[in-house]
N, CA, C and O atoms as a MOPAC input file, in Angstrom:
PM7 MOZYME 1SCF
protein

 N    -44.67600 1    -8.06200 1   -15.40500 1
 C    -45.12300 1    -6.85100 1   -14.73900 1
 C    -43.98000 1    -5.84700 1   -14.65500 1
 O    -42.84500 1    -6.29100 1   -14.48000 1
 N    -44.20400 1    -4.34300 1   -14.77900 1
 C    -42.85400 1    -3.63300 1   -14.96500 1
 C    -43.35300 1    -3.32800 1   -13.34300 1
 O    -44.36600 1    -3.29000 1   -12.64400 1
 N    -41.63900 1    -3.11200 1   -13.27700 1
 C    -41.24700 1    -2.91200 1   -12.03400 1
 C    -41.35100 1    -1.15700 1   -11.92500 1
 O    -40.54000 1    -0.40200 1   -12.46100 1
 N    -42.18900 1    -0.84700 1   -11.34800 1
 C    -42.72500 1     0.32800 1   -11.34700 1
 C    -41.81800 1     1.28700 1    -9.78200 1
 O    -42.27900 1     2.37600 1    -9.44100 1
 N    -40.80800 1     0.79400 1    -9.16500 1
 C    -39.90100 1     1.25100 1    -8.49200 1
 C    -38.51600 1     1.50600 1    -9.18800 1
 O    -37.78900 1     2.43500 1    -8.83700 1
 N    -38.25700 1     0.80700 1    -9.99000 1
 C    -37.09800 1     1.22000 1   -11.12100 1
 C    -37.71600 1     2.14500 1   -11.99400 1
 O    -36.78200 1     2.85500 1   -12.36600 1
 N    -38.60200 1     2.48700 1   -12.45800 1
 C    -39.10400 1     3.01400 1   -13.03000 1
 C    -39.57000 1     4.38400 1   -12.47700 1
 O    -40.11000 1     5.37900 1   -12.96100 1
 N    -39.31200 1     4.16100 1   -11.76100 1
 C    -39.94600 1     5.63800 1   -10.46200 1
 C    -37.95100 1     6.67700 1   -10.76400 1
 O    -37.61100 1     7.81300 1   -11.09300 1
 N    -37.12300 1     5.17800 1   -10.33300 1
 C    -36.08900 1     5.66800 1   -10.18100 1
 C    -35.14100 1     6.53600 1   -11.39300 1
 O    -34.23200 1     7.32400 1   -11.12900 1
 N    -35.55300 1     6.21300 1   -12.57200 1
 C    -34.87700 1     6.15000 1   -13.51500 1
 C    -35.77700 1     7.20700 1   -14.08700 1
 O    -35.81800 1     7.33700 1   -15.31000 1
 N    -36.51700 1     7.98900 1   -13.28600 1
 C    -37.60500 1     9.09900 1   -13.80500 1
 C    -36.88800 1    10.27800 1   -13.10900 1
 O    -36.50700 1    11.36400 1   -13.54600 1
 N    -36.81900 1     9.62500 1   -11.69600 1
 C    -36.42200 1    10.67000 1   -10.76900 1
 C    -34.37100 1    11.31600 1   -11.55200 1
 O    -33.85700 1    12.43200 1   -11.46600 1
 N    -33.92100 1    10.28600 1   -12.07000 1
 C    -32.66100 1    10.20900 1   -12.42100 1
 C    -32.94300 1    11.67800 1   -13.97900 1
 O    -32.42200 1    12.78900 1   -14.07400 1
 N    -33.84900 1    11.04400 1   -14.82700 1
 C    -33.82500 1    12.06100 1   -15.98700 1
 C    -34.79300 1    13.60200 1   -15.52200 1
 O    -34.56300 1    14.60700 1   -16.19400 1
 N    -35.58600 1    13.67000 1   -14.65400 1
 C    -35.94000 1    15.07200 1   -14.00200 1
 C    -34.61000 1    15.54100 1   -13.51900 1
 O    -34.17500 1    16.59200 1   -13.99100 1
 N    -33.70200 1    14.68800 1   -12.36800 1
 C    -32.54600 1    15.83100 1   -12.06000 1
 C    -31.29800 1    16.04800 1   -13.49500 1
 O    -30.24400 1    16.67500 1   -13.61100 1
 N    -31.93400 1    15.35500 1   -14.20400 1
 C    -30.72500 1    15.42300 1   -15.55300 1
 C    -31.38100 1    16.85300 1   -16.54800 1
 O    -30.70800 1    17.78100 1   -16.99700 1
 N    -32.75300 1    16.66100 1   -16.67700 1
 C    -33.39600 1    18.08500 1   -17.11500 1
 C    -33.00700 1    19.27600 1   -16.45200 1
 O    -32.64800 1    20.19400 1   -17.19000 1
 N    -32.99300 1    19.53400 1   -14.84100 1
 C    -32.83900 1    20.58900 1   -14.27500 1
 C    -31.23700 1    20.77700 1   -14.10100 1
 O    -30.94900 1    21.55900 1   -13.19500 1
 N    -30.30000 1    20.29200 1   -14.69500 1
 C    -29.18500 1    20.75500 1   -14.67500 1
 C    -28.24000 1    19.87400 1   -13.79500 1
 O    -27.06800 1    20.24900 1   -13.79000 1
 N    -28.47100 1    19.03100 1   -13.22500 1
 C    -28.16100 1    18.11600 1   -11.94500 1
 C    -26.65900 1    16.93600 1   -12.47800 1
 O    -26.81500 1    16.28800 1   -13.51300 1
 N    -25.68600 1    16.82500 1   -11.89800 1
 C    -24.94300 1    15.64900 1   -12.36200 1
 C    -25.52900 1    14.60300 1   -11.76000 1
 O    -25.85800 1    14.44300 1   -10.58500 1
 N    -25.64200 1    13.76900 1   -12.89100 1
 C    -26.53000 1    12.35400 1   -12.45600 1
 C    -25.29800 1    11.30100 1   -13.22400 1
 O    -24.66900 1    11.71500 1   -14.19800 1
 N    -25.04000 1     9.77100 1   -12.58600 1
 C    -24.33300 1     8.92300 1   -12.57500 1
 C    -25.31100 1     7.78300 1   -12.58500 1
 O    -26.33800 1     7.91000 1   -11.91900 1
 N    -25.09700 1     6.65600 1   -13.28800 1
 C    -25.46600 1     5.81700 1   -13.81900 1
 C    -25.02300 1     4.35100 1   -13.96300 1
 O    -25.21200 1     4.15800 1   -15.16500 1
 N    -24.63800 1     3.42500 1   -13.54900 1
 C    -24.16500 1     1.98300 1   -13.94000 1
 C    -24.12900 1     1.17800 1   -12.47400 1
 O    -24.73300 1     1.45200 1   -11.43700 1
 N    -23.25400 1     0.14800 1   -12.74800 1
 C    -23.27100 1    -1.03200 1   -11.72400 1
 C    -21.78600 1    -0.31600 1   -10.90200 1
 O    -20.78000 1     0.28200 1   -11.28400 1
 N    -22.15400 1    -0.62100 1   -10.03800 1
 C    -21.06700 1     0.13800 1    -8.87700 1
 C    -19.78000 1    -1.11900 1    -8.66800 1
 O    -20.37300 1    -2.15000 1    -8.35000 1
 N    -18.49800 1    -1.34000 1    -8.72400 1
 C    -17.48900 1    -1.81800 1    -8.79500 1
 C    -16.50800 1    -1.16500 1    -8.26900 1
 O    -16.17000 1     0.00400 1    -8.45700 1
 N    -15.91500 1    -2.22400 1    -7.38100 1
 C    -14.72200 1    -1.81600 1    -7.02000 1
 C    -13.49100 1    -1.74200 1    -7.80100 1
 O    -14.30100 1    -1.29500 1    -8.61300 1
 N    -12.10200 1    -1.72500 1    -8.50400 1
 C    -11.29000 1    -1.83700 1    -9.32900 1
 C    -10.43000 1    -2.78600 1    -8.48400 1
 O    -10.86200 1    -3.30500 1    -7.45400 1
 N     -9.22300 1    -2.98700 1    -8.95100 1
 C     -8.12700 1    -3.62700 1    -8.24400 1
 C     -7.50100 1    -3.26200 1    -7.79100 1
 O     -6.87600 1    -3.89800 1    -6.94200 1
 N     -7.19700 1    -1.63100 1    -8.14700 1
 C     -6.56700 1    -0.39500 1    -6.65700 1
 C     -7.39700 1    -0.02400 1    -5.70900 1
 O     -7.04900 1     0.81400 1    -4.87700 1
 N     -8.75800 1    -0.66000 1    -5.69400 1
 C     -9.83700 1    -0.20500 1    -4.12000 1
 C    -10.22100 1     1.15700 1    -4.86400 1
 O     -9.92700 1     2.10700 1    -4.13800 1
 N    -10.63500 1     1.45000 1    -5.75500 1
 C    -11.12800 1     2.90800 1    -6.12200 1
 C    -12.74800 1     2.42000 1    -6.76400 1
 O    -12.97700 1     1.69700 1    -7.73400 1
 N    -13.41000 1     2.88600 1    -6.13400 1
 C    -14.63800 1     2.70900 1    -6.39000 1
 C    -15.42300 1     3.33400 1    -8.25600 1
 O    -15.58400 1     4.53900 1    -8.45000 1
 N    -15.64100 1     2.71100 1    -8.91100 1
 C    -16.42600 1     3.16400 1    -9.80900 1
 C    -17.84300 1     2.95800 1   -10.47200 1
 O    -18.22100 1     1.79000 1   -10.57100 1
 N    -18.60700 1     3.88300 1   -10.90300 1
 C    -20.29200 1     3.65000 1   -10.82500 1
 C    -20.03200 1     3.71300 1   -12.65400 1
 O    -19.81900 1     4.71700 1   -13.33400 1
 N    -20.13500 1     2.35400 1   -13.08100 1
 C    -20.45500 1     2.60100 1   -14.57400 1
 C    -18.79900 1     2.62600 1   -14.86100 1
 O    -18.01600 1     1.70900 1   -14.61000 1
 N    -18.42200 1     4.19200 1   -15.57700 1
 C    -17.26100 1     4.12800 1   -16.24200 1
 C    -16.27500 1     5.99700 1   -15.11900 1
 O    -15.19500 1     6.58800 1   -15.15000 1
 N    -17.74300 1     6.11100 1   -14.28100 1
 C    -17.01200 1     6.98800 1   -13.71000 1
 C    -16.32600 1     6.58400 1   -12.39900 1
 O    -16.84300 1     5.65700 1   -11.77500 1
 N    -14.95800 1     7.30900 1   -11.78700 1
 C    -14.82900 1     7.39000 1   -10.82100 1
 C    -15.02500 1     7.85100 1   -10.15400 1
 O    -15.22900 1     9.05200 1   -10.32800 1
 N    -15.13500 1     7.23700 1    -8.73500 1
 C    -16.82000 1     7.89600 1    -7.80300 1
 C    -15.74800 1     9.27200 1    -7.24200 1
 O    -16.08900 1    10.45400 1    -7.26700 1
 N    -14.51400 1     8.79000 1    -6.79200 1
 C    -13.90700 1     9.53900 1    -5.86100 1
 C    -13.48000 1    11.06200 1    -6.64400 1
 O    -13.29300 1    12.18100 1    -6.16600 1
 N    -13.43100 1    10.62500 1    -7.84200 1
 C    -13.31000 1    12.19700 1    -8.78000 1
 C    -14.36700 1    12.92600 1    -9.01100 1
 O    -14.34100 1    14.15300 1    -9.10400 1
 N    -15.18500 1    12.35000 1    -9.09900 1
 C    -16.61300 1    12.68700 1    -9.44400 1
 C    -17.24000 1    13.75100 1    -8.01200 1
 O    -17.72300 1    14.87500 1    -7.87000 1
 N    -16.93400 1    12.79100 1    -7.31300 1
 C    -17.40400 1    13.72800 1    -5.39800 1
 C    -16.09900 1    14.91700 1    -5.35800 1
 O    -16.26000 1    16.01800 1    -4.83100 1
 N    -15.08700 1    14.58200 1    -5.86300 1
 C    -14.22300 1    15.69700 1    -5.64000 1
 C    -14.19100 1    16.57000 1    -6.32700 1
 O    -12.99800 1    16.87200 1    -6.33800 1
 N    -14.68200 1    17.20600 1    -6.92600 1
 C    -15.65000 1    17.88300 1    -8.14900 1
 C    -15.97800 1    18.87200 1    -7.37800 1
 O    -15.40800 1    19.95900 1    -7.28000 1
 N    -17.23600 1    18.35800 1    -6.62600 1
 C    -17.66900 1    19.17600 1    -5.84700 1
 C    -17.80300 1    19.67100 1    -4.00300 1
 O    -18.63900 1    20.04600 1    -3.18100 1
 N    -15.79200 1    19.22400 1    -4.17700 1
 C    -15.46500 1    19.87600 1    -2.76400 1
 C    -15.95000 1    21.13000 1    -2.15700 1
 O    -15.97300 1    22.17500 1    -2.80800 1
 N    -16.40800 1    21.04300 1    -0.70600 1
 C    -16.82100 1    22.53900 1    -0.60800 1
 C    -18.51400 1    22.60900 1    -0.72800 1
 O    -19.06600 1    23.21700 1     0.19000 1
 N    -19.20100 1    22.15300 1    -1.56700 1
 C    -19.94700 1    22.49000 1    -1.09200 1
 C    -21.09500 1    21.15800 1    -0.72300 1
 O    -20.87100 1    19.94800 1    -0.70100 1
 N    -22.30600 1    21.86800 1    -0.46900 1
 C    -23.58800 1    21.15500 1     0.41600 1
 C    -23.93100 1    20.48400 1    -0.64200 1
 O    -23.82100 1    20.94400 1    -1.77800 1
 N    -24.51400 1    18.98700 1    -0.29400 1
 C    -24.56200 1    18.11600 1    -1.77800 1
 C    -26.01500 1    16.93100 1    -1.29300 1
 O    -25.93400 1    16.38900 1    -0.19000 1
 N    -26.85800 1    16.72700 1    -1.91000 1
 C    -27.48200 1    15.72800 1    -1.41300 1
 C    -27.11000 1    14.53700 1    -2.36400 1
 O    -26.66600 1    14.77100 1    -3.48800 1
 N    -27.30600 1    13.17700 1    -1.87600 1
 C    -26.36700 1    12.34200 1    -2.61900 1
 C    -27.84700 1    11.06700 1    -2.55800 1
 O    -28.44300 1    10.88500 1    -1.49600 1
 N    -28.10500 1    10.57000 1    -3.41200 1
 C    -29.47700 1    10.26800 1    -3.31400 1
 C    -28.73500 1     8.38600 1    -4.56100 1
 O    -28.21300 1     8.23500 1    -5.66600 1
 N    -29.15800 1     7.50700 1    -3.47100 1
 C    -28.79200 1     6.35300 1    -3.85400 1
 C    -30.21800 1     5.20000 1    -3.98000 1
 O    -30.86900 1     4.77600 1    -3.02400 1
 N    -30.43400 1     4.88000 1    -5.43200 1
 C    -31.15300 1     4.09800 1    -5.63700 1
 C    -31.13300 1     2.74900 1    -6.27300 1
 O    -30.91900 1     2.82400 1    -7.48300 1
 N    -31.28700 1     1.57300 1    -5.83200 1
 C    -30.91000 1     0.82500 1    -6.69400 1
 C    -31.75600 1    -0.15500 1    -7.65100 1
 O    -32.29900 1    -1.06900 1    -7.02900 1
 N    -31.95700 1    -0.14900 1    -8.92100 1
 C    -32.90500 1    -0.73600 1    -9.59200 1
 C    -33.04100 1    -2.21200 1    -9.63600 1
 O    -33.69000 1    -2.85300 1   -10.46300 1
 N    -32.39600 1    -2.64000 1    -8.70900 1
 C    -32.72100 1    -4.23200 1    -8.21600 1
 C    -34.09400 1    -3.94800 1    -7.37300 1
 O    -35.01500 1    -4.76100 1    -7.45100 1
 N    -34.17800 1    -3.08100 1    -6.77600 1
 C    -35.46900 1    -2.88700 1    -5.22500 1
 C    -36.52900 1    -3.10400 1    -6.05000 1
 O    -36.94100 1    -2.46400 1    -7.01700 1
 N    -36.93800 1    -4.17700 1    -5.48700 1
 C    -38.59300 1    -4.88700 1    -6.09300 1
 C    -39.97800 1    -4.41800 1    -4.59800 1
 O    -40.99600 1    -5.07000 1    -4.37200 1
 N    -39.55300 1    -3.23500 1    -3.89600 1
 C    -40.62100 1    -3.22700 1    -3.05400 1
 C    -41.73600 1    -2.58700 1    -3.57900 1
 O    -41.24000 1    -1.76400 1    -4.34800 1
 N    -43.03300 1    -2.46000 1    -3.63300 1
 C    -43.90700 1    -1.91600 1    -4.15800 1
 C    -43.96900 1    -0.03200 1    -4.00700 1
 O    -43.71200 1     0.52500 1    -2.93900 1
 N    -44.25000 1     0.52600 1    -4.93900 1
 C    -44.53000 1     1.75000 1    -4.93800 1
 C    -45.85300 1     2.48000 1    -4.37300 1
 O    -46.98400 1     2.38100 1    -4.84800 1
 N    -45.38900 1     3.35800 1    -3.06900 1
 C    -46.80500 1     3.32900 1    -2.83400 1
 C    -47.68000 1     4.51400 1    -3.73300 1
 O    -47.04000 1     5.40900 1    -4.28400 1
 N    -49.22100 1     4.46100 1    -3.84900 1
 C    -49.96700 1     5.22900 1    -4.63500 1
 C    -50.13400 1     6.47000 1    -3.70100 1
 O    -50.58500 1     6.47800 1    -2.55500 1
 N    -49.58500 1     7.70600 1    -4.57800 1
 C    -50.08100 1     9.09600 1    -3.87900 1
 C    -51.11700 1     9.47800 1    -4.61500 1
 O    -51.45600 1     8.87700 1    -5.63400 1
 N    -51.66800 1    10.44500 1    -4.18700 1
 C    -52.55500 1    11.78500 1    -4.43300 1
 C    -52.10600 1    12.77800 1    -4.75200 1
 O    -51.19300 1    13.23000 1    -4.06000 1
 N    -52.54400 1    13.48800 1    -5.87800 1
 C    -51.51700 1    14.87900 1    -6.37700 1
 C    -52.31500 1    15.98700 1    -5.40100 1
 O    -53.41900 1    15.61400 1    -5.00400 1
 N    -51.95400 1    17.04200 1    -5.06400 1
 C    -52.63200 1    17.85400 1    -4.21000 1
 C    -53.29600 1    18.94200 1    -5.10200 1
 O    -54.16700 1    19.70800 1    -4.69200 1
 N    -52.79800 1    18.93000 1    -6.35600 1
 C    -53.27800 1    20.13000 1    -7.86100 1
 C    -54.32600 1    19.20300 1    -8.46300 1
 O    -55.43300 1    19.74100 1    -8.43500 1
 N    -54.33500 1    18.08500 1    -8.95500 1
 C    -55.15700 1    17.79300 1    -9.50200 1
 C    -56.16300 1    16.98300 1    -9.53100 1
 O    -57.14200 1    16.84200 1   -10.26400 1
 N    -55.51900 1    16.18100 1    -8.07200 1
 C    -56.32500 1    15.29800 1    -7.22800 1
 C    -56.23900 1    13.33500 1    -7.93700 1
 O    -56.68700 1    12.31100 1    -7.42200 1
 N    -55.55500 1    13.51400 1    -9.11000 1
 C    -55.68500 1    11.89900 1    -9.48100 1
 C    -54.51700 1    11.36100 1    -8.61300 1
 O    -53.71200 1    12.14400 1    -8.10900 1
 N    -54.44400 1    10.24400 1    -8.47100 1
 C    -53.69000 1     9.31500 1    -7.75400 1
 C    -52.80800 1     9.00200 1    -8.89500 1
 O    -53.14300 1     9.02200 1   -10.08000 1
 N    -51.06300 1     8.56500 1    -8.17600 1
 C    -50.09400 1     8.29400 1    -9.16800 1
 C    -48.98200 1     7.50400 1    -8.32300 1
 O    -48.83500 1     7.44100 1    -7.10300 1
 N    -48.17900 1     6.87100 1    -9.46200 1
 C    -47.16600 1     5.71200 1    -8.85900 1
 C    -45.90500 1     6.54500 1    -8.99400 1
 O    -44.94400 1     5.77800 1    -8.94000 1
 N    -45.56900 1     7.64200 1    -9.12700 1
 C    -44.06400 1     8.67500 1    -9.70800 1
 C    -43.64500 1     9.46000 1    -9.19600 1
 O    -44.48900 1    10.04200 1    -8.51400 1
 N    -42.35700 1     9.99900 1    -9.10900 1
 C    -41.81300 1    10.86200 1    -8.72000 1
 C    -42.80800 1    12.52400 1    -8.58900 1
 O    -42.98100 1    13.39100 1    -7.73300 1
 N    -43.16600 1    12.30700 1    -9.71800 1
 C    -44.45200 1    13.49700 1    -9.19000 1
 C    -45.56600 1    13.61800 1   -10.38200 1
 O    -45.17900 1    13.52800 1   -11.54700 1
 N    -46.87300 1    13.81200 1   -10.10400 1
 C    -48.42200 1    13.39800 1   -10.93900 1
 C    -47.73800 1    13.78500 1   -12.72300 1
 O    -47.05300 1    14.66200 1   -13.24900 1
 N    -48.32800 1    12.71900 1   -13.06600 1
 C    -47.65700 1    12.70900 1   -14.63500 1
 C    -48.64300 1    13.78900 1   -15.57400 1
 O    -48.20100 1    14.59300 1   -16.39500 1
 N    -50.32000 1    13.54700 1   -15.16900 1
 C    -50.67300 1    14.32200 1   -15.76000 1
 C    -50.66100 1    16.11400 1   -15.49500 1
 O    -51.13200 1    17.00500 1   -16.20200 1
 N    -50.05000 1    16.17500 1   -14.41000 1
 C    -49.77400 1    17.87700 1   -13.59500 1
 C    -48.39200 1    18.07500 1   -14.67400 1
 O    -48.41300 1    19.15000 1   -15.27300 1
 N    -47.35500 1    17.28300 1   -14.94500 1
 C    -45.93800 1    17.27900 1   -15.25100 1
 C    -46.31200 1    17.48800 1   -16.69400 1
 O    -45.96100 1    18.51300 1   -17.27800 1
 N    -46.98300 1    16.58900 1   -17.26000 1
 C    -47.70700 1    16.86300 1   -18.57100 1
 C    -48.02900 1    18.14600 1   -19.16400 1
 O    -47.31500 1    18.61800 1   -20.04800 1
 N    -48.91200 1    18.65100 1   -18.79400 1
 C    -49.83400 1    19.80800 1   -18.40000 1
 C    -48.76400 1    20.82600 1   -18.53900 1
 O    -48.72900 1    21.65100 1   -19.45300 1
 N    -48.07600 1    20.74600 1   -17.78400 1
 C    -47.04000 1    21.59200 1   -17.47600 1
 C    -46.08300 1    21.92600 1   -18.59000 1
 O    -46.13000 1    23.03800 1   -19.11600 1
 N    -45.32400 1    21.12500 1   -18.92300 1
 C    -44.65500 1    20.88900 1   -20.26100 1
 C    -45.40000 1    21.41200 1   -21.24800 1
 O    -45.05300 1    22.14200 1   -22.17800 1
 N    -46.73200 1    20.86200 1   -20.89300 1
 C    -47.51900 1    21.34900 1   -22.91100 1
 C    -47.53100 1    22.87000 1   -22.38700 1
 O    -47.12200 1    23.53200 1   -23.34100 1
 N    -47.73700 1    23.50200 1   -21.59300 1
 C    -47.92600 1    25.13000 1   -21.52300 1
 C    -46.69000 1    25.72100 1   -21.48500 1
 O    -46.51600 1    26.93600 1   -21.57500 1
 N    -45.74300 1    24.82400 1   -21.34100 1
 C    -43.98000 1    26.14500 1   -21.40100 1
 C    -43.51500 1    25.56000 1   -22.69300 1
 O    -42.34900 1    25.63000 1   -23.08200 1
 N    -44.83000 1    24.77500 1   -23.56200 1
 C    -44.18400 1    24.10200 1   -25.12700 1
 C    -42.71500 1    23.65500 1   -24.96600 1
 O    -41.88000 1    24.30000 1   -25.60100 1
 N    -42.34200 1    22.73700 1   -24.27600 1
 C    -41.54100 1    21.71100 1   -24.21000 1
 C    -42.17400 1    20.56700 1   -25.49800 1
 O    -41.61900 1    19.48400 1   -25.68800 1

């Protein structure tokens, strides 16, 4: 059965990668100087990047096996398991010919 919460996550990860967003990626590790790194980046350079300003920092981890709950799109009315209605997102795309 696919795990349809990793899958939520790793949707939500390539939408903020479309809209311009720095998105980070891998298994989170500590080093042997205590410097934290996600993948191959370092976290602490990476946040210091963007000293100064307002940041939302949005942590998911694709181990979480809790169930996804089913919404209602409010445009088109079908029910969906995703970050937001696939066939509205669809739709959407085919009319700005993406």
């Amino acid at each position: 059965m696919v795990n349809r919460r990793r899958t939520a996550i790793l949707r939500l990860a390539t939408h903020a990668r479309e809209t311009g967003l720095d998105v980070a990626t891998g298994v989170l590790q500590q080093d042997e100087g205590g410097r934290w790194q996600l993948g191959s980046r370092d976290l602490l350079d990476w946040i210091g990047e963007h000293e100064g300003e307002e940041l939302v920092l949005v942590v998911g981890s694709l181990a979480d096996d809790r169930p996804v709950d089913v919404r209602t799109c409010g445009t088109c009315g079908r029910d969906y398991q995703d970050v937001e209605c696939p066939t509205c997102r669809g739709n959407r795309m085919r009319l700005r010919g993406y």
